[in-house]
C-alpha positions, 0 to 999 in steps of 0.5 A: 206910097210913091213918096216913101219908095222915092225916098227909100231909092235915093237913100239906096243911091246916096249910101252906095255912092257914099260907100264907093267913093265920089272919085271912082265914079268921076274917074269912069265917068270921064273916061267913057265917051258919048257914044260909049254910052249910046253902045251901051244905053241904045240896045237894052233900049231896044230889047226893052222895047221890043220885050214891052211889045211883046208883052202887050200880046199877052192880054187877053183884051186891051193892054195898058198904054205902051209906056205905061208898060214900059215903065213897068217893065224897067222897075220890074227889071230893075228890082229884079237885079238888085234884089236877093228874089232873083227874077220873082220880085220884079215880075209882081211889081209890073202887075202892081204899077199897071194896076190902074189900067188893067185888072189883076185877073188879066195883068198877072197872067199876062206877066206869066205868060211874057215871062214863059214865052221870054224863057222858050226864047231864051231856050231857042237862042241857046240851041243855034248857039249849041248848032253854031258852036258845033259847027265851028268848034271842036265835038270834044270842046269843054265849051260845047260840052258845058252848053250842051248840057245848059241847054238840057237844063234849059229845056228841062226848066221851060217845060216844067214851067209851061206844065205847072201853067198848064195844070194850074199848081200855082192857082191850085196851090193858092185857092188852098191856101185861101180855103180857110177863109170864106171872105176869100171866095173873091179871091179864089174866084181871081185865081181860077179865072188866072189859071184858066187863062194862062192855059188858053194861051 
């Protein structure tokens, strides 16, 4: 399976690099300095990181290794990107490739969980944006306008997610799908046990 997704990667690299051309990637490779790229590379580094250690708090007893997690989080990230599934995709590829050092029953809430709480954040720094540019722009400023009602969305979004969370829908939703099959009883015993957790976070 490796093999073939390594395969299948390099295909994808080879044919866009094939499709753009070998002169507009030299041309912006020889423009861009060492420490061009250091500006660049060093703080998604870091957010990553610090995203990585977040993570770790969400399993409810011991966590894969740092750069087991690591590694996880830049594919999951990755897929997420240059994929048509928005961020949902890559968020199952992290259960996946931790699989070998965490049981599903515990990496898939945890994959919930880090993704809820980076949303809250992401909720928080909208709203000391909307404070800072309120302070410093004009109350009738189009951008304020349009952040302020980002972050109604915002808000709106992050506590639908927590409440399907903590009502359980999505572990609901999937123990019903599995109730036409007996050999499922496994299965809907894993969802159950992921339900419960994600609410007791």
């Amino acid at each position: 399976m490796k093999l073939v997704l390594s395969v299948l990667g390099l295909a994808v690299i080879a044919w866009s690099i094939h499709r753009i051309g070998w002169s507009p990637i030299v041309e912006a490779l020889a423009r861009l300095t060492w420490w061009q790229l250091v500006l660049v590379c060093l703080p998604y580094a870091a957010i990553m990181a610090v995203d990585t250690l977040g993570w770790r708090f969400a399993f409810p007893g011991e966590a894969a290794p740092f750069w087991r997690l690591f590694g996880a989080r830049l594919a999951g990230e990755a897929l997420n990107l240059v994929t048509a599934v928005g961020s949902v995709g890559g968020e199952a590829v992290k259960a996946w490739l931790i699989r070998r050092d965490v049981a599903y029953e515990d990496s898939v809430p945890s994959v919930v969980i880090a993704k809820t709480t980076i949303t809250i954040a992401q909720a928080l720094f909208l709203l000391i944006g909307v404070g800072l540019a309120w302070a410093w722009l004009a109350t009738d400023s189009r951008v304020l306008a349009a952040m302020l009602w980002l972050l109604v969305v915002e808000v709106v979004a992050v506590a639908g997610f927590v409440a399907v969370q903590v009502v359980g829908v999505v572990g609901r939703a999937y123990a019903v799908s599995l109730s036409a099959w007996p050999a499922a009883s496994a299965r809907r015993h894993r969802s159950a046990s992921s339900s419960r957790m994600a609410k007791r976070y």
